[in-house]
MARFIDO-182520 format. One record per residue: x, y, z of N, C-alpha, C in turn; residue in one letter. Coordinates in steps of 0.05 Angstrom, whole numbers, plus 5000, padded with zeros to 4 digits. Each point is the difference from the previous one (the first is absolute). Example, Ala and Ser with C-alpha at 12.3 -4.5 7.8 and 13.67 -1.06 7.14 Angstrom:
<nodes>
526448865156498250245000501850245000A;499350214986501650245001498550225014S;
</nodes>
This chain:
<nodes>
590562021353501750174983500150285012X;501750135007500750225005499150264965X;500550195019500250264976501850065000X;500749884973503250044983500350355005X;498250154987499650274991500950165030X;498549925014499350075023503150015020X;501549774990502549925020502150214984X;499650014979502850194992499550315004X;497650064996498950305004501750075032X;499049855021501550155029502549984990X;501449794986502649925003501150244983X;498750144991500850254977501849964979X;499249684981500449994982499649934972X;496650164995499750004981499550364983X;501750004976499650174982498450144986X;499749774990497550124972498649705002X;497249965005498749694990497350054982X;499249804980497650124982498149975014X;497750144990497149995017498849694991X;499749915025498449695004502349834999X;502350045016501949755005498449925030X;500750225017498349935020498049775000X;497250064986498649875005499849774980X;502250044984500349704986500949745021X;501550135017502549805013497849915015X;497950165009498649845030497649864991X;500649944969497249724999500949755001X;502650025007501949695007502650064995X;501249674999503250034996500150104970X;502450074988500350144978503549874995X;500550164982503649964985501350254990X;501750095012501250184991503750015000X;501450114981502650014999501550264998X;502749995004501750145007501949984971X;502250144998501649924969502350025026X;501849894982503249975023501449994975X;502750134998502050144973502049685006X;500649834986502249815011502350074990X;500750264989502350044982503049995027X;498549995029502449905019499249835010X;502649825022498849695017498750145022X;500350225010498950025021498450194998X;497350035018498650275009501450175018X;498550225001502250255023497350165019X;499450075018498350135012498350224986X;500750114981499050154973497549754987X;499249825002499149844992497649925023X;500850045029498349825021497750084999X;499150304992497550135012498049784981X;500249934970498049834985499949735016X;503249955009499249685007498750055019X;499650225018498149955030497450064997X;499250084967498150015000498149784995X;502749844973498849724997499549945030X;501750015017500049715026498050155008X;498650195008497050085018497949974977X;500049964976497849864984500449774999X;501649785012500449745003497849995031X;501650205013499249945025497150035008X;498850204980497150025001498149804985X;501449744987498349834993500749994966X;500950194983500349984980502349824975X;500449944983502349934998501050204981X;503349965008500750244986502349814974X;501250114984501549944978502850244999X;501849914999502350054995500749944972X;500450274984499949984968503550165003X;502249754998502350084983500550074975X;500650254988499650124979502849774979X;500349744994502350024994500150024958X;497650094991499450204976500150235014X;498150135010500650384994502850035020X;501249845016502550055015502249994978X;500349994979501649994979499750244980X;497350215015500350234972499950315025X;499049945023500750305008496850165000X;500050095031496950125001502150295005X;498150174973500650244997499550215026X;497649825021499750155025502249955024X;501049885001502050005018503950004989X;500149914976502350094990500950214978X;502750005004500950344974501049884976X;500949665008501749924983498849684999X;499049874976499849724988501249835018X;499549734998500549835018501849904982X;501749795006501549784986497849695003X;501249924968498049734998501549825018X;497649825010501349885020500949664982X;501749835015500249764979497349825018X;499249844994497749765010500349885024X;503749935006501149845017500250195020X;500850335006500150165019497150005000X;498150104998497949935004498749885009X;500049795004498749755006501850035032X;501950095001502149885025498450325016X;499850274987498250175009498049945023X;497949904983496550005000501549765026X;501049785001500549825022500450155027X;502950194995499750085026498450235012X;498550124972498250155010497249905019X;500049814988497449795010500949905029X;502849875010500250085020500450145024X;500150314987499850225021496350004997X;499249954992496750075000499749725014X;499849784998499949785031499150105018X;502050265008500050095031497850174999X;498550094988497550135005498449824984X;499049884986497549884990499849704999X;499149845004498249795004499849904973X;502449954988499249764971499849744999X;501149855026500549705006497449855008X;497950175019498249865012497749964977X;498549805016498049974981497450135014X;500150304994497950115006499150144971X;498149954996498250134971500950364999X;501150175023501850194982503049915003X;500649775004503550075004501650184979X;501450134996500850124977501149894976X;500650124976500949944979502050044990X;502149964989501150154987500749934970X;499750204985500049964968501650244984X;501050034983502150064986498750064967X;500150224986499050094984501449914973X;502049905007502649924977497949714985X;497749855020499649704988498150084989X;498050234996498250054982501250184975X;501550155006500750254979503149934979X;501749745004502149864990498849934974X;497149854999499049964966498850154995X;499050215004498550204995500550184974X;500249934981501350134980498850254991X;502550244994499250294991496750104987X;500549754981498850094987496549975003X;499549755022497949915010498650255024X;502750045014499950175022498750294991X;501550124973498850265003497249984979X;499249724988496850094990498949855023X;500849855022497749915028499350255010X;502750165009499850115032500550234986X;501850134984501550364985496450105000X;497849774981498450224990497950125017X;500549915022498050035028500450285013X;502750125000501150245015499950114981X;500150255001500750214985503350165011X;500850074977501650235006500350215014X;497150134992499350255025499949905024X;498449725006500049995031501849875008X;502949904983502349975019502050125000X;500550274982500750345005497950055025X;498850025010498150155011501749965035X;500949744998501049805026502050235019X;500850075021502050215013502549905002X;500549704991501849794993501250114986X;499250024968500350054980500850294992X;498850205023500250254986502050085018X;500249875025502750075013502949914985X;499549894997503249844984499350264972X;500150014990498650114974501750295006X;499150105026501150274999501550005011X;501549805018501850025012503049904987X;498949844978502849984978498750004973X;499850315003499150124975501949914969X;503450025020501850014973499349694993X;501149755019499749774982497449875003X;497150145004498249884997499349695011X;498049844995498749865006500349694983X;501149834997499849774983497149875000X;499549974972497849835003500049695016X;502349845003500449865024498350095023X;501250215011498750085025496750064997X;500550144978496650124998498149785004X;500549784988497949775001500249925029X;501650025017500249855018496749965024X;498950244994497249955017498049824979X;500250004975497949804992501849755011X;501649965003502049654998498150015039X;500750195016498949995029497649954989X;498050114992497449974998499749824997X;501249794971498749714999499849815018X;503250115014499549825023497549985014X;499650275005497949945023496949914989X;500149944959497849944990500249715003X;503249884996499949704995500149865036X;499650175021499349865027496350125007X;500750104988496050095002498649754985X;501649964978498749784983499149725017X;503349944995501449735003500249865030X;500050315026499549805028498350165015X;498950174991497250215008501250285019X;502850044994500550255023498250224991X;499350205009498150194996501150285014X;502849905009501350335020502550074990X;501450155000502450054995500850245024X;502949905010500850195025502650064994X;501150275015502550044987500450335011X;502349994989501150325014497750194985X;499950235012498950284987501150024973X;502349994998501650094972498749704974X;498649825010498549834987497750084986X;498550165004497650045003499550094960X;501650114998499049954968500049734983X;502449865010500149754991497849805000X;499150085032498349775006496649984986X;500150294995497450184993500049914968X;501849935002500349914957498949784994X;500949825032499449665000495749984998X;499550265022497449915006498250114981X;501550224975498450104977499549804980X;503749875002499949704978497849775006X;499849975025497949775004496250164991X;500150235008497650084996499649954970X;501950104986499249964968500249794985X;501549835009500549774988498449805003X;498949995038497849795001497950145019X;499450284998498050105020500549895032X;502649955001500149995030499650145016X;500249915034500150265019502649895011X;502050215003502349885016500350295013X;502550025022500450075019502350185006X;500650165005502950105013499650245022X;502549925011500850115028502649985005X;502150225002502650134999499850095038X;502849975012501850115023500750264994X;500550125021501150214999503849894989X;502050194992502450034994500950075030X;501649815015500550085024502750205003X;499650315015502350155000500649865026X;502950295004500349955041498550354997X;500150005026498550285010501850294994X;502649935000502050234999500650024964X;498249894983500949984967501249814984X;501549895017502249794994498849814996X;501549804971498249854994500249685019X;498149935003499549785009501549714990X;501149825016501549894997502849964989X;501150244996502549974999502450125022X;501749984997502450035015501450104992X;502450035015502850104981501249774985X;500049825011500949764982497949804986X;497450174992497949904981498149875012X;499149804980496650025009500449745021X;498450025024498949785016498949734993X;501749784994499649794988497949815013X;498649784995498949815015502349714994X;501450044991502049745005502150115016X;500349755021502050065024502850054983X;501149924969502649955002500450284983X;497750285000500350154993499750265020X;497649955007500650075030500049925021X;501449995023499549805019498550035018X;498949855017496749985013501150275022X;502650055014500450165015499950304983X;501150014976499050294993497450064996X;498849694984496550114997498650015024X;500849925024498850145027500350175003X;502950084997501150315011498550194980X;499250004971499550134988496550175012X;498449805009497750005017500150145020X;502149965016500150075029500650264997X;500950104985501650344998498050114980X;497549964987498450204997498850195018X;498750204990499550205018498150005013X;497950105024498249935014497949994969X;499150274993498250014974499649754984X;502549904989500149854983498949735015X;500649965018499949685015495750025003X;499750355010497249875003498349974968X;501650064976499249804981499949834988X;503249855005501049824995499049795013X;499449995028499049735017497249934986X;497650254988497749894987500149804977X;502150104981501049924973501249755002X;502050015024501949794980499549755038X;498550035015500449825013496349795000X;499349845016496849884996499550045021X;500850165018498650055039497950054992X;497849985018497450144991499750305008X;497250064993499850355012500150015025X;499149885023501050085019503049995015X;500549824985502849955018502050234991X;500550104973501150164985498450275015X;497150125001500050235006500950085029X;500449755017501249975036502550024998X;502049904981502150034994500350284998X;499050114980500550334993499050145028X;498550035000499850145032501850025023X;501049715005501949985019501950104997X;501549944971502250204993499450255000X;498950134999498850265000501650095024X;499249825017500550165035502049895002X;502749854982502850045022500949964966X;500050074988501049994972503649965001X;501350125013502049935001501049725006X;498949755006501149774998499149834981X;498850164976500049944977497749574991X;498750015016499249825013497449974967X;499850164991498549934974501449954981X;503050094992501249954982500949775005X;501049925024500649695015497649804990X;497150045008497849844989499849904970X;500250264983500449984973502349754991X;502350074999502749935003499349655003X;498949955020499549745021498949854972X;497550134995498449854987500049974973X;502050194983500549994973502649774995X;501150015025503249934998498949645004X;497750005014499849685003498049874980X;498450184977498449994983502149854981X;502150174989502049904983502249874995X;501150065032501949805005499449785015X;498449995016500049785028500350135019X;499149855024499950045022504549945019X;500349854987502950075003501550144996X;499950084979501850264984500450225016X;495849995009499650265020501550045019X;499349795011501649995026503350045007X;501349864977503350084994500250284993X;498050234983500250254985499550175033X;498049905019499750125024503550025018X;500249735003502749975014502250144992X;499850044967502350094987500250395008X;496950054998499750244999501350155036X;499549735015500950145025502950005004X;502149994974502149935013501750314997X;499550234988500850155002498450235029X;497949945002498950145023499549785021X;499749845005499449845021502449815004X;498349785028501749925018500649694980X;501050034977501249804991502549845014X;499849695000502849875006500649934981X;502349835003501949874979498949814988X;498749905009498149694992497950194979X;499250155010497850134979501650004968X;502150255008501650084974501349754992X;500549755014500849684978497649954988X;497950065009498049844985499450144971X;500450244995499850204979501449684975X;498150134986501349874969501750164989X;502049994985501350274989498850204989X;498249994986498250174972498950215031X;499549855021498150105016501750245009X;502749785018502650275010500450214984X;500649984974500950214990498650154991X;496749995001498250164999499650255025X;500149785025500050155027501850255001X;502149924997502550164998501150174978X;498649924977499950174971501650425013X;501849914989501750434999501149945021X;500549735014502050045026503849974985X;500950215008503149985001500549775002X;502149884980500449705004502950124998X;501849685009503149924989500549764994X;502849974984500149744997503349905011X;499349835006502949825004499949654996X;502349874999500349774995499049835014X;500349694989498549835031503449915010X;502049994987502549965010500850185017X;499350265000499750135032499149835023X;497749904998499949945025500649735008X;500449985032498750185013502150215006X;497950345006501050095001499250235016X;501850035027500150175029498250244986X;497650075024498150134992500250364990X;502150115017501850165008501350074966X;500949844987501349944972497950014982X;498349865003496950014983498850294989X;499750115023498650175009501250364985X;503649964999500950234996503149924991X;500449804984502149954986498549964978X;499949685003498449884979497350184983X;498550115007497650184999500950285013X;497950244990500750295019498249995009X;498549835019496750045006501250225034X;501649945014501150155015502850184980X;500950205017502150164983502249935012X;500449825030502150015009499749635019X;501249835013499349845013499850135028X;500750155002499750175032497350114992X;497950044982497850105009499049804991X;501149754994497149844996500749825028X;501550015013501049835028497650305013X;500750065000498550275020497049844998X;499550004981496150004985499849725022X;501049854987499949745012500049935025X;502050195021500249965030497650135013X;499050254981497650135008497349815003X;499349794980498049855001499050214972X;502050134979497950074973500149834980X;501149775001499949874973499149814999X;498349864978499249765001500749814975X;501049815006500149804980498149804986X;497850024979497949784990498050035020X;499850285008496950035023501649965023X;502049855006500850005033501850225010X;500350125020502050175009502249815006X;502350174999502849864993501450205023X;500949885018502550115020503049875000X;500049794985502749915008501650144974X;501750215011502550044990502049844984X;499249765007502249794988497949824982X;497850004987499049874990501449904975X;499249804991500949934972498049974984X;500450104976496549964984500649674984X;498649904996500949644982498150004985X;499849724984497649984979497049965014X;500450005028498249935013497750215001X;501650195007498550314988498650094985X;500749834972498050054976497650004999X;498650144986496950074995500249874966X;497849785006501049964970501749874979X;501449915029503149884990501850264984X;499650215004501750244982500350235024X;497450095008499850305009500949955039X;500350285007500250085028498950225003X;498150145020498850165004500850055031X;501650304992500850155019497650245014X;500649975015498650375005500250185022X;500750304989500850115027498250225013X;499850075024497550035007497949894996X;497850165000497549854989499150064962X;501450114997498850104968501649914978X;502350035001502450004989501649664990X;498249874982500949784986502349964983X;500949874991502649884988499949684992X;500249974978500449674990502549944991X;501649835007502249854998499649784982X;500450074977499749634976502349915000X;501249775001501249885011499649784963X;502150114990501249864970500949625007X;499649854978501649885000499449685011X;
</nodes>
């Protein structure tokens, strides 16, 4: 068994952990879980830092548990939202926690038959009969009031929407977390609870509930809240948050999203979110050090997150794809693009449209009738005789070309370009 404790400390991601997790974990294997919100089908990178924590306490021998909230995902943790959740119906739900369970596949080990393979369990099959009234003389008379006012959960929301205050919905919502973590302390012996920083009162409720209820000892240990280095928050974009399903984002943006962090960010990001070991990761950083400009760590990162989640193919197409605006792309490359992929590549390129009953149609006509990608056919005959234009990655000299369906990218698109920078897409209706 490795040191769980020990592996995330270099990796610089732990927060806040209670005194004697450490040396609980290293008198053997142990159980600990994670909570996951199912109120969407998919996870988003805002989410990975816990699952990588599960997967390196998998990897150190332990088993870990994946606890889908699909009870408290229906009322709203006052620490991370401003506004109540919507109830979810049973049937979204269920279709939820499914595909959430298969984005977690790709990092944890639930299929094998190894005594930690993981778990996953869902809070909805204990807390569905749980009736009000059972619930608040079991579990209400255990907490106090003062000590869940006392929570930074609680007193943040509190002052921060002073006018419409706090629902008691929400308020309860750390004893509903707590039981959880009393009815897996019970019922399959977990003893840890892991989770973002902004957790840490919640989880702190779970390990007071078990102390008083059955003199337990249980456990917690919180991640840091990952920023980027320049303030900006972590994982989002201009067009929102970084998905882990391809048909939300596609494997070529969630590479690209990797590859264009900043040197800073990448030498934290490769500890966190990839499983290299310490040496390979601190040789990595070094090397980039000394030619940093070919970006050769954010490339590493990129490599290994992109084939964690998507596959090892995806990678490889999101690599190819990535070289087609800077590199020596051919035409065969850019056919092989899936659409989702092309129009990612090319995303803000000037497009036009024309009929497919145009063609075929003389390139010369294409170019500066049909389309204004040239302003005149005498300067796009010029471009062309020069050796500046290229058609689908190939350079194009014949003056007399005709463009046909053959052309198509896609069966729809044509990809012009003049010079080296200067793109243009042709959709091609119909």
């Amino acid at each position: 068994m490795k040191n769980f404790v020990e592996e995330l400390k270099w990796r610089g991601m732990i927060h806040d952990i209670m005194p004697g997790t450490e040396e609980e974990l290293l008198k053997g294997p142990s159980s600990a879980y994670v909570g996951i919100d199912p109120t969407g089908d998919s996870l988003h990178i805002g989410h990975l830092v816990s699952i990588m924590i599960l997967k390196h306490f998998q990897a150190c021998g332990h088993k870990p548990y994946a606890l889908v909230g699909g009870a408290t995902g229906m009322i709203g943790d006052p620490s991370m939202k401003s506004q109540e959740r919507n109830l979810l119906d049973e049937a979204t739900l269920n279709h939820n926690v499914e595909c959430i369970k298969a984005q977690l596949s790709k990092f944890l080990d639930f299929n094998s038959d190894a005594p930690n393979k993981a778990e996953l369990v869902n809070n909805y099959d204990w807390m569905k009969d749980y009736t009000f009234i059972n619930f608040t003389r079991d579990i209400g008379k255990m907490i106090t009031v003062n000590y869940m006012m006392s929570k930074d959960s609680v007193k943040k929301r509190l002052s921060r929407d002073s006018n419409e205050g706090m629902s008691f919905t929400e308020f309860t919502y750390q004893l509903l977390q707590g039981y959880d973590f009393l009815y897996l302390y019970q019922n399959m012996g977990v003893k840890l609870q892991l989770g973002g920083a902004d957790q840490w009162g919640n989880i702190t409720t779970g390990t007071e509930l078990i102390r008083r209820s059955c003199q337990g000892e249980a456990y917690a240990l919180t991640c840091p809240l990952i920023t980027k280095a320049d303030g900006g928050k972590f994982g989002k974009t201009e067009k929102g948050n970084i998905w882990l399903d391809p048909e939300r984002t596609s494997p070529y943006q969630f590479f690209q999203f990797w590859l264009n962090v900043s040197d800073a960010d990448a030498e934290r990001y490769i500890k966190i979110f990839t499983m290299l070991d310490r040496e390979t990761i601190e040789g990595a950083i070094e090397a980039h050090k000394e030619c940093p400009e070919r970006r050769e760590l954010q490339k590493l990162l990129a490599k290994e997150i992109t084939i964690m989640v998507h596959g090892e193919s995806e990678y490889e197409t999101a690599v190819k794809a990535s070289q087609m605006l800077f590199g020596k792309a051919t035409t065969e490359d850019l056919k092989s693009l899936d659409e989702k992929t092309f129009l990612a590549v090319f995303d803000g390129v000037p497009t036009f449209q024309i009929e497919s009953s145009k063609l075929p149609c003389g390139i010369l006509d294409a170019l500066a009738v049909e389309t204004s990608i040239f302003s005149s056919k005498g300067e796009a005959r010029k471009m062309i005789q020069q050796n500046g234009f290229s058609l689908n990655k190939a350079k194009l000299t014949d003056i007399a070309y005709n463009l046909s369906e053959a052309d198509l990218i896609n069966g729809k698109y044509i990809l012009a370009q003049k010079g080296k920078k200067d793109y243009y897409i042709i959709i091609v209706n119909g």
